[in-house]
N, CA, C and O atoms as CSV, one atom per row, in Angstrom:
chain,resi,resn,atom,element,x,y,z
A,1,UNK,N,N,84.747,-151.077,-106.578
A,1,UNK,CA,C,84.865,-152.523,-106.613
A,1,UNK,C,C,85.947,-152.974,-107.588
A,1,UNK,O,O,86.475,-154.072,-107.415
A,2,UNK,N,N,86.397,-151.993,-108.856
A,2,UNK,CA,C,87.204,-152.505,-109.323
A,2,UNK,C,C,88.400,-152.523,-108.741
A,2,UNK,O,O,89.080,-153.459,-109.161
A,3,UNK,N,N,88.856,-151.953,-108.051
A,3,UNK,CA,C,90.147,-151.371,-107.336
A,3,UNK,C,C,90.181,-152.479,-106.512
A,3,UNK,O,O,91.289,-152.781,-106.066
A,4,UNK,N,N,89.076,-153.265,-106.154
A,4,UNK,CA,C,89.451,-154.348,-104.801
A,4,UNK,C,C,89.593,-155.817,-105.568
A,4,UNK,O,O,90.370,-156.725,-105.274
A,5,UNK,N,N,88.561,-155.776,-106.692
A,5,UNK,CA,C,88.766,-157.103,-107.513
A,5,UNK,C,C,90.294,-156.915,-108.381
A,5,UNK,O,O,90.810,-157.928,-108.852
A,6,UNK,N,N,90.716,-156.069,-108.488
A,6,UNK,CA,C,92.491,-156.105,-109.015
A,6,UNK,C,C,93.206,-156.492,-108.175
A,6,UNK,O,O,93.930,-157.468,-108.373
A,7,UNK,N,N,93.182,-155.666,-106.738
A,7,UNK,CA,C,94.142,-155.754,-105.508
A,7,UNK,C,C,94.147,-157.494,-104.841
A,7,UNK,O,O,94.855,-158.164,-104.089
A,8,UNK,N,N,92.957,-157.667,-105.610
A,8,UNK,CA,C,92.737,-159.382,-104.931
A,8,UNK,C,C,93.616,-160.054,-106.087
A,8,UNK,O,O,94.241,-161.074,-105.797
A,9,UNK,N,N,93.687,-159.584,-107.254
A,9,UNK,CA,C,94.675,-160.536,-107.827
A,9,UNK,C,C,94.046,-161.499,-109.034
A,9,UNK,O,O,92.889,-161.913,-108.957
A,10,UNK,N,N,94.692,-161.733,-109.862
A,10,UNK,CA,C,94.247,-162.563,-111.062
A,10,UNK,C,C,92.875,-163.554,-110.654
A,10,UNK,O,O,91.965,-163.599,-111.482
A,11,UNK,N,N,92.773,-164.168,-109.651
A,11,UNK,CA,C,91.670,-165.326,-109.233
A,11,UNK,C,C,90.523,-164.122,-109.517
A,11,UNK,O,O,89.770,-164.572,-108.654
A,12,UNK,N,N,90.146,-163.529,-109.778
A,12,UNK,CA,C,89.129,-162.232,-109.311
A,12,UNK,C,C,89.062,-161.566,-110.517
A,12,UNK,O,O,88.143,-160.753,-110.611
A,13,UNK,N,N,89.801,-161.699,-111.470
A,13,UNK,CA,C,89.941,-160.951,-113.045
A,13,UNK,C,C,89.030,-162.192,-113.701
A,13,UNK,O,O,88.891,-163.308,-113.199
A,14,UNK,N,N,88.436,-161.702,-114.973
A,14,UNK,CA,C,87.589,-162.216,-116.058
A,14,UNK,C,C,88.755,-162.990,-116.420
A,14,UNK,O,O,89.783,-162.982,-115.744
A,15,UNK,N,N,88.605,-163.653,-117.476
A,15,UNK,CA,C,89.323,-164.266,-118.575
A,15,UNK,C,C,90.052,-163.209,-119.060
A,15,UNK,O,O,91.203,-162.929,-118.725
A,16,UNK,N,N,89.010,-162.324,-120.265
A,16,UNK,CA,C,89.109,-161.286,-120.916
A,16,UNK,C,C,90.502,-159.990,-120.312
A,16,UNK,O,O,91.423,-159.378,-120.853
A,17,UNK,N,N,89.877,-160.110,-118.818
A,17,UNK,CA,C,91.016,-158.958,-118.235
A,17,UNK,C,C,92.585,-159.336,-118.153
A,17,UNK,O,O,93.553,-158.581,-118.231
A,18,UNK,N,N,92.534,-160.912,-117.947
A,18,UNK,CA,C,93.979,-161.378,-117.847
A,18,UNK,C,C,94.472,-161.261,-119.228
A,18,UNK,O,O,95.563,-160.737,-119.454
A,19,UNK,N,N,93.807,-161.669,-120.055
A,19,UNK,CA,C,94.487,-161.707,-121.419
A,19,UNK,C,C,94.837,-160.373,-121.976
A,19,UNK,O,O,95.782,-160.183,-122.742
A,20,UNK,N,N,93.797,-159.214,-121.426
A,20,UNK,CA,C,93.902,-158.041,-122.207
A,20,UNK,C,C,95.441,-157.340,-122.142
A,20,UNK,O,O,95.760,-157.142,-120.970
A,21,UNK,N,N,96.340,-156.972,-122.988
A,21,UNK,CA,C,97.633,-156.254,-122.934
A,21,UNK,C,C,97.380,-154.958,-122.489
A,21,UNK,O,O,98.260,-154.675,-121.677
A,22,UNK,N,N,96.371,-153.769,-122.677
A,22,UNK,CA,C,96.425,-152.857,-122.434
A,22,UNK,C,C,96.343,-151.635,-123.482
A,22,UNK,O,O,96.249,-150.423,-123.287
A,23,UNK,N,N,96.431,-152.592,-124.968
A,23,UNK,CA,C,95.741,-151.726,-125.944
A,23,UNK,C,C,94.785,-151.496,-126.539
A,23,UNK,O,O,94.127,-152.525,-126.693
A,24,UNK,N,N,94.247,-150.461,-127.068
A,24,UNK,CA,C,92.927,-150.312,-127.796
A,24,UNK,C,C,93.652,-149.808,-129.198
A,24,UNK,O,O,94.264,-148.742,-129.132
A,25,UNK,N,N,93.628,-150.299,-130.080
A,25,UNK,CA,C,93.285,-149.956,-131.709
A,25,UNK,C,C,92.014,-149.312,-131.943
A,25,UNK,O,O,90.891,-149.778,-131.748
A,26,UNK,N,N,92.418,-147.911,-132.494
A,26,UNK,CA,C,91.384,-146.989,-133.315
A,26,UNK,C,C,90.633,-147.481,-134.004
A,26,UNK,O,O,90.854,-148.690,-133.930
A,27,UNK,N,N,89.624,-147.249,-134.845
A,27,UNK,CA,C,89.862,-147.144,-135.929
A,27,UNK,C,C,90.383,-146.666,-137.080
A,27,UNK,O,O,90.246,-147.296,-138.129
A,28,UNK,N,N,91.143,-145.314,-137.009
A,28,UNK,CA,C,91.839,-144.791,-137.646
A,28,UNK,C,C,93.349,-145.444,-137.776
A,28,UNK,O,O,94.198,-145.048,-138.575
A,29,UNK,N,N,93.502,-146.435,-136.908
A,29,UNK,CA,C,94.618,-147.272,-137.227
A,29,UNK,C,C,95.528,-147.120,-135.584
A,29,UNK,O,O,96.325,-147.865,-135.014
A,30,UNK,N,N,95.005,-145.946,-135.280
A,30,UNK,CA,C,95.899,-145.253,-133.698
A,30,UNK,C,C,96.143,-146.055,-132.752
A,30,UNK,O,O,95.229,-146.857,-132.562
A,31,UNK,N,N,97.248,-146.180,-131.908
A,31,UNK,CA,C,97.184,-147.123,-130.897
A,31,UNK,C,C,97.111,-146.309,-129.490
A,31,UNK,O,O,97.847,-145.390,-129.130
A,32,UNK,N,N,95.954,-146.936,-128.752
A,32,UNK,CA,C,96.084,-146.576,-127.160
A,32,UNK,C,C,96.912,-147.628,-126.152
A,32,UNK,O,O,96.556,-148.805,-126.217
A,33,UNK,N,N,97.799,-147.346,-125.392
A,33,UNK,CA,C,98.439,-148.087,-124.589
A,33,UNK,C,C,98.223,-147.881,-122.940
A,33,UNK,O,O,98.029,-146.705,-122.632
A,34,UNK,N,N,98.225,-148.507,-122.214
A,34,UNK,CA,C,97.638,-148.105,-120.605
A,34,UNK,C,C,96.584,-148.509,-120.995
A,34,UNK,O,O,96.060,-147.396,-120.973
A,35,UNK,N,N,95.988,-148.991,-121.258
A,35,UNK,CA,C,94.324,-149.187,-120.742
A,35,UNK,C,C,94.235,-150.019,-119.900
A,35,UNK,O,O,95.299,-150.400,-119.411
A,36,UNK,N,N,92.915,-150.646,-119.385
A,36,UNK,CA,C,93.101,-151.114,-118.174
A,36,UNK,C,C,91.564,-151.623,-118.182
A,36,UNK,O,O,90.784,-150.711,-117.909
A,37,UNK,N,N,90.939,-152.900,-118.438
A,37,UNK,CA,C,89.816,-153.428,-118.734
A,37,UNK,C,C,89.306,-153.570,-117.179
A,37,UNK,O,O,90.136,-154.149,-116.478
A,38,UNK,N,N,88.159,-153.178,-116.521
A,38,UNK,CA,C,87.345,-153.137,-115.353
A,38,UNK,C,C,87.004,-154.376,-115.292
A,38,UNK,O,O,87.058,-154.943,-116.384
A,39,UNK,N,N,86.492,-155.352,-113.949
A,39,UNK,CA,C,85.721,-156.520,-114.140
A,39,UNK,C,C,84.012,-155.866,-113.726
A,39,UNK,O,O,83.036,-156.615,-113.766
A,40,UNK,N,N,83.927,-154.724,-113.431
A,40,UNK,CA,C,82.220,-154.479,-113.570
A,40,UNK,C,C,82.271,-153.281,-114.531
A,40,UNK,O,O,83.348,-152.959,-115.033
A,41,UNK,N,N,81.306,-152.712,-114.761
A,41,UNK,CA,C,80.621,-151.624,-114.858
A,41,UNK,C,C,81.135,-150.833,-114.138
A,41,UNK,O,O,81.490,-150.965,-112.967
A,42,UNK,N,N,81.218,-149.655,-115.060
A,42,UNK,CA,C,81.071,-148.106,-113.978
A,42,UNK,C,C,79.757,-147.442,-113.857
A,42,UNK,O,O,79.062,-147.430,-114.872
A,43,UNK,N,N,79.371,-146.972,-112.947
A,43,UNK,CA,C,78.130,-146.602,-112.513
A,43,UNK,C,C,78.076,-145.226,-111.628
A,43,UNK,O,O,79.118,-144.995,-111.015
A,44,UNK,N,N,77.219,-144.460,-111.501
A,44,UNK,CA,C,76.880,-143.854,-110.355
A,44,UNK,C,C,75.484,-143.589,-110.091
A,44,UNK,O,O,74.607,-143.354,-110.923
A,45,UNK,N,N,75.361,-143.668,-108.573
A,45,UNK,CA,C,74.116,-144.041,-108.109
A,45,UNK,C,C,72.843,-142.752,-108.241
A,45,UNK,O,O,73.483,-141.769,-108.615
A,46,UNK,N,N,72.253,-142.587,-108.186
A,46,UNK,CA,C,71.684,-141.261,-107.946
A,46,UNK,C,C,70.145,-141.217,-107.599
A,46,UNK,O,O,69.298,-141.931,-108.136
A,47,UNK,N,N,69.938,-140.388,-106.738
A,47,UNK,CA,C,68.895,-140.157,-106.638
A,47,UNK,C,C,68.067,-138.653,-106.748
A,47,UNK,O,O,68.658,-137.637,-106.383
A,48,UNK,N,N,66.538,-138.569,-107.322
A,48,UNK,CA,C,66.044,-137.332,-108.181
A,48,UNK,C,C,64.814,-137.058,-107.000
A,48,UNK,O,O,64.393,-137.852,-106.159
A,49,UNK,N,N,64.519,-136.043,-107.183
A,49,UNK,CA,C,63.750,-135.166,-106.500
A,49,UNK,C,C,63.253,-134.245,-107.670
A,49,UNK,O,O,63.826,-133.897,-108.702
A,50,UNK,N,N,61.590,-133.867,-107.015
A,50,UNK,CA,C,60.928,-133.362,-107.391
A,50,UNK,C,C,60.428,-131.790,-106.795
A,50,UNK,O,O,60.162,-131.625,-105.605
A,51,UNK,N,N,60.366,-130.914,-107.603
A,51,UNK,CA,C,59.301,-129.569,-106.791
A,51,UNK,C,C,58.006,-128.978,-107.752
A,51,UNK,O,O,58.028,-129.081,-108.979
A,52,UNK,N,N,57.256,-128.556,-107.251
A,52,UNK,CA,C,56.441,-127.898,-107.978
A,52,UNK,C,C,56.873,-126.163,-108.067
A,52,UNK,O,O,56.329,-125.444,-108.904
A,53,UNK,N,N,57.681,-125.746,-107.312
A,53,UNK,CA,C,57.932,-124.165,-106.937
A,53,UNK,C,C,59.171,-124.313,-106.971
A,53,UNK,O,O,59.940,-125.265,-106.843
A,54,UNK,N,N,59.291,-122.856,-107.231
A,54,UNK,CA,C,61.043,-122.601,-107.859
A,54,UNK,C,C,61.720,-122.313,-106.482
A,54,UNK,O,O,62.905,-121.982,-106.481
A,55,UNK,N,N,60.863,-122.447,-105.022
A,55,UNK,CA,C,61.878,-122.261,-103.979
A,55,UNK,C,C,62.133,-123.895,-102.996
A,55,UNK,O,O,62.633,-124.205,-101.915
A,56,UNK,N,N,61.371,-124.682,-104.272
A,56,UNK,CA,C,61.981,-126.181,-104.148
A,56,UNK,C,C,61.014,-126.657,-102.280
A,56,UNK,O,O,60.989,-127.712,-101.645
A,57,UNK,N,N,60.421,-125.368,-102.025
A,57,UNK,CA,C,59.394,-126.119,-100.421
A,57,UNK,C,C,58.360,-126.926,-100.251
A,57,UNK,O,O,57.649,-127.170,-99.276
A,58,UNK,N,N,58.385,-127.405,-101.633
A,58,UNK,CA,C,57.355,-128.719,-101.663
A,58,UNK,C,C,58.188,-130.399,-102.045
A,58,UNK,O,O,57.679,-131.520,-102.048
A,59,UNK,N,N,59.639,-129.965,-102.340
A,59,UNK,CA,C,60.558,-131.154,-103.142
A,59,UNK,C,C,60.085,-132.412,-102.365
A,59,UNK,O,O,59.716,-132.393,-101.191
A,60,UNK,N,N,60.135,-133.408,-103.090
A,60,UNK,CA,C,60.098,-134.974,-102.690
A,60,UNK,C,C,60.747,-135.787,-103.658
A,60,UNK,O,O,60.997,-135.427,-104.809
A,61,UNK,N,N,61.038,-136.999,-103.113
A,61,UNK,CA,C,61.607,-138.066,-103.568
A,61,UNK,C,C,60.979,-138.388,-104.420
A,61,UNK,O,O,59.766,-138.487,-104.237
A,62,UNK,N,N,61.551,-138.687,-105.713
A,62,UNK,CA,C,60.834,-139.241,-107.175
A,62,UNK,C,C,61.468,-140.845,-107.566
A,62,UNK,O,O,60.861,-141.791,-108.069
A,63,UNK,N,N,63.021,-140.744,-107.099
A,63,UNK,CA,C,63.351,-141.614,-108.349
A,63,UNK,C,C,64.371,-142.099,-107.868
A,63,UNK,O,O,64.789,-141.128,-107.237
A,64,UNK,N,N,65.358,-143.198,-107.637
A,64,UNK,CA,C,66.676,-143.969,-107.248
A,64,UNK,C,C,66.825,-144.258,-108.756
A,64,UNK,O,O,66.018,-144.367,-109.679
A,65,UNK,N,N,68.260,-144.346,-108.645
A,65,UNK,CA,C,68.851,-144.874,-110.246
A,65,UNK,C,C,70.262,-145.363,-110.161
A,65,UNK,O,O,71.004,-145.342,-109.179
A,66,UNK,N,N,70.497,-145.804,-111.362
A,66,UNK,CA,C,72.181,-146.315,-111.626
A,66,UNK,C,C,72.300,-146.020,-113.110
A,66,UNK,O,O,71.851,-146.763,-113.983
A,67,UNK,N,N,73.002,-144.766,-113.349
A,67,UNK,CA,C,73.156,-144.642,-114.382
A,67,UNK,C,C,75.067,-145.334,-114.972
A,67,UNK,O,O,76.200,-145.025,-114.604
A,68,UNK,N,N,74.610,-146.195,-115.855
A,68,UNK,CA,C,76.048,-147.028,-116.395
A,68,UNK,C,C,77.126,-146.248,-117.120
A,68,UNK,O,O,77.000,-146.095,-118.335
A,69,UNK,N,N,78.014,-145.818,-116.586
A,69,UNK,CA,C,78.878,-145.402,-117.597
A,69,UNK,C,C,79.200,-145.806,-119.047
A,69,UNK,O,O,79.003,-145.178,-120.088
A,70,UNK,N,N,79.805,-147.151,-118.821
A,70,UNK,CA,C,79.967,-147.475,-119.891
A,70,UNK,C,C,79.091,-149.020,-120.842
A,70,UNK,O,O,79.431,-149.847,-121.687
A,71,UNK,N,N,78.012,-148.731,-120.149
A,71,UNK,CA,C,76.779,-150.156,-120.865
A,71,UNK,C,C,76.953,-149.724,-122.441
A,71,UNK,O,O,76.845,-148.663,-123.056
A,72,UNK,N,N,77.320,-151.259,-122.828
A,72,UNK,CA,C,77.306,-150.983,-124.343
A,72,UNK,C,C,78.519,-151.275,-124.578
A,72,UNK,O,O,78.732,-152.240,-125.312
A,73,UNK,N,N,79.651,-150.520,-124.017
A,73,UNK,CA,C,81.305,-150.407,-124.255
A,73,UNK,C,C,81.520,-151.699,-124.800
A,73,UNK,O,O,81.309,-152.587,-123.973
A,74,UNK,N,N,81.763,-151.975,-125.579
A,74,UNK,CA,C,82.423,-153.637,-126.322
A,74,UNK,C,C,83.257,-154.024,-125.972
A,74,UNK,O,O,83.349,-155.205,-125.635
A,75,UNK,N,N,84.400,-153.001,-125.902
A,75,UNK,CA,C,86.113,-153.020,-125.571
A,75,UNK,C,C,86.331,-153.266,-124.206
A,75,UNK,O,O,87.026,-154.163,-123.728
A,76,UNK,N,N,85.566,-152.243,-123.501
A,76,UNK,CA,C,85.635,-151.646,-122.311
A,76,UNK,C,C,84.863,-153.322,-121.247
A,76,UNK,O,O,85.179,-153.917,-120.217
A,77,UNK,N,N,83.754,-153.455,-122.323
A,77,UNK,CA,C,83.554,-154.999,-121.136
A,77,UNK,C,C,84.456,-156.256,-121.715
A,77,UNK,O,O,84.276,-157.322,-121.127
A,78,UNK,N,N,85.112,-156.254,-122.468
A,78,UNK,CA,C,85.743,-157.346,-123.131
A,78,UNK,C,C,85.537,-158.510,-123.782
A,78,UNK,O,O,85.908,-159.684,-123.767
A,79,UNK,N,N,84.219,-157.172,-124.836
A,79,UNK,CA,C,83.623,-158.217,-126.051
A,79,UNK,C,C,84.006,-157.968,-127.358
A,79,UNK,O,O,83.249,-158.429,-128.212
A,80,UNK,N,N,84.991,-157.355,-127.745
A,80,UNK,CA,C,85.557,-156.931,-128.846
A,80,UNK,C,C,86.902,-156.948,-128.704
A,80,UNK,O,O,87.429,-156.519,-127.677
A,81,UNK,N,N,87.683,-157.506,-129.843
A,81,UNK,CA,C,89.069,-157.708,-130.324
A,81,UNK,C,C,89.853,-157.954,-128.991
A,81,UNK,O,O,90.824,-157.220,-128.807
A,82,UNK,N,N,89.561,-158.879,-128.045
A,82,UNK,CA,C,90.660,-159.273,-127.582
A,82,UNK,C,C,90.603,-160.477,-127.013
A,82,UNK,O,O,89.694,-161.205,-126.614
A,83,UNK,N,N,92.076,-160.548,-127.070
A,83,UNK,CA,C,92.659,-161.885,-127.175
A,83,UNK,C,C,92.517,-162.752,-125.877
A,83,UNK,O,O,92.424,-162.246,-124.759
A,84,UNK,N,N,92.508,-164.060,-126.110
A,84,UNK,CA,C,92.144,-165.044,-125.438
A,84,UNK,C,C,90.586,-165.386,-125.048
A,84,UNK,O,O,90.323,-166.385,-124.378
């Protein structure tokens, strides 16, 4: 989804993403250049299964999920140090 909300063009970017230049400051003082602020989350979907036996002939469906890549990321969602 991010790849289609870019290709659509600024109307479709956050605030945060238009303003962002593309750097991240370290803390060690370092500069990253290229970056590239997402308008969602990264995620992948997954789903878990269960067995009682190690030849897995009893397995069943346990569990659907979305585990977030980056939940939390400050930078990465564009709640820390940047401009506009």
């Amino acid at each position: 989804m991010n790849a289609t909300f870019r290709a659509l063009g600024s109307s479709y970017m956050t605030p945060a993403q238009r303003a962002f230049d593309g750097r991240q400051i370290l803390s060690n003082g370092d500069v990253i250049t290229g970056r590239q602020m997402d308008h969602s989350t990264k995620n992948h979907p997954i789903a878990c299964f269960r067995a009682t036996t190690d030849t897995l002939q009893d397995a069943w469906f346990h569990a659907k999920g979305n585990w977030k890549e980056d939940k939390g990321e400050q930078t990465a969602l564009g709640f820390k140090d940047t401009p506009g």
